[in-house]
C-alpha positions as CSV (number, residue, x, y, z in Angstrom):
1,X,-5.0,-51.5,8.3
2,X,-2.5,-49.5,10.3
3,X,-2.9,-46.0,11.3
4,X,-0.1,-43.9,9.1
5,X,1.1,-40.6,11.0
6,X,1.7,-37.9,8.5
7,X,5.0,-35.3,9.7
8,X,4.0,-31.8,8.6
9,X,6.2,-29.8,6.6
10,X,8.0,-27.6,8.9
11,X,10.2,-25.6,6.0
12,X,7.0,-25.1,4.3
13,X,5.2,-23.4,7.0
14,X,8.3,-21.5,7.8
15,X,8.7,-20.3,4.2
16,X,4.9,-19.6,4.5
17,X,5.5,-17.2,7.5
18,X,8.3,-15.5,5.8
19,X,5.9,-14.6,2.7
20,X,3.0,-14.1,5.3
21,X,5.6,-11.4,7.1
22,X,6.9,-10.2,3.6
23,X,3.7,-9.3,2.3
24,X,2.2,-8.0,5.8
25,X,5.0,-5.9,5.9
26,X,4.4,-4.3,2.0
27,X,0.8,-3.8,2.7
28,X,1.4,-1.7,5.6
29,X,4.0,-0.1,3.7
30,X,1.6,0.6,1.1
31,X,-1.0,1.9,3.8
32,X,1.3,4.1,5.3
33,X,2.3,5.7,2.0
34,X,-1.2,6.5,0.8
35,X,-2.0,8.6,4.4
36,X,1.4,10.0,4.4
37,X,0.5,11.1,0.4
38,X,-2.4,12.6,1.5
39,X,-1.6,14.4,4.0
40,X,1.2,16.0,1.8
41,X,-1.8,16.6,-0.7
42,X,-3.8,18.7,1.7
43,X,-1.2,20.4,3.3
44,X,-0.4,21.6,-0.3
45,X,-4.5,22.7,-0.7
46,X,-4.1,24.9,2.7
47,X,-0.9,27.0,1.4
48,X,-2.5,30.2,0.8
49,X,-0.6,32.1,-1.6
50,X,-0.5,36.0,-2.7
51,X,-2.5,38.6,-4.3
52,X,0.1,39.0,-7.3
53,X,0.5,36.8,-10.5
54,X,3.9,34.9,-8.6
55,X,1.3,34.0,-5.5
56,X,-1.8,33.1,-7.8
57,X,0.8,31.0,-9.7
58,X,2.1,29.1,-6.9
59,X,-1.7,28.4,-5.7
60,X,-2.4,27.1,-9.3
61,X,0.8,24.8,-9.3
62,X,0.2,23.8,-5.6
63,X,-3.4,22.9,-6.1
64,X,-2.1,20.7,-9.8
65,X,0.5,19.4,-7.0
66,X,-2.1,18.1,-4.6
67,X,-4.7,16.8,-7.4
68,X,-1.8,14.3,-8.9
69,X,-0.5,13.4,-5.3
70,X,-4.2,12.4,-4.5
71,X,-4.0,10.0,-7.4
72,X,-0.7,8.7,-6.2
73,X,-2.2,8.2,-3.1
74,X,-5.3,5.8,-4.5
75,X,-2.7,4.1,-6.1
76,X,-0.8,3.0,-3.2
77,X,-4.2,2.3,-1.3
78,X,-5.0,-0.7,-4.2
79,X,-1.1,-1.5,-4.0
80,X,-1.8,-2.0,-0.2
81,X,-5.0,-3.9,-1.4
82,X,-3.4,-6.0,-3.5
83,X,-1.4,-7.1,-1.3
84,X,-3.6,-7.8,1.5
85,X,-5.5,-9.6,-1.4
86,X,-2.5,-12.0,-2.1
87,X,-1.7,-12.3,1.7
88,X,-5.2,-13.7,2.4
89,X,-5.1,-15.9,-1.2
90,X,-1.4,-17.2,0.3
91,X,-2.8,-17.7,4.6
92,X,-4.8,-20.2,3.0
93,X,-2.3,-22.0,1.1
94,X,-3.3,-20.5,-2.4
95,X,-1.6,-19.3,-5.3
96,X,-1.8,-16.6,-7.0
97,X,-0.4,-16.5,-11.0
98,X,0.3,-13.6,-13.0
């Protein structure tokens, strides 16, 4: 029986890279976003405010501020997850459906 050569796919692996690229690209989007929200949220907690209602206000407000841009910033830590998730699920030649 004769040997049979197989010619890989080159538009495949290219369209592989792009994806690969894309979604490397998103994670470390995502990655910088959650330090970059985090550092906003403890530069709020280190504004000192007043001793008057307007300063113990602000203090209040800031510290609300920095407790919800925390949360933001988990969020965009499993967004940059995710999507080092999918980019290993895809290196490999997987799928993943929704």
């Amino acid at each position: 029986m004769p040997i049979r050569t197989v010619k890989a796919d080159t538009n495949s692996e290219r369209r592989t890279a792009v994806i690969t690229d894309e979604l490397a690209l998103n994670r470390d989007g995502w990655k910088r976003r959650a330090d970059e929200l985090r550092s906003l949220a403890q530069t709020c907690r280190k504004v000192e405010g007043w001793d008057s209602p307007a300063g113990r206000m602000l203090t209040d407000r800031l510290l609300t501020c920095s407790d919800s841009i925390s949360i933001l910033a988990e969020r965009a830590d499993k967004l940059a997850e995710a999507y080092d998730l999918h980019l290993q699920v895809v290196s490999v030649g997987g799928r993943i459906q929704i």
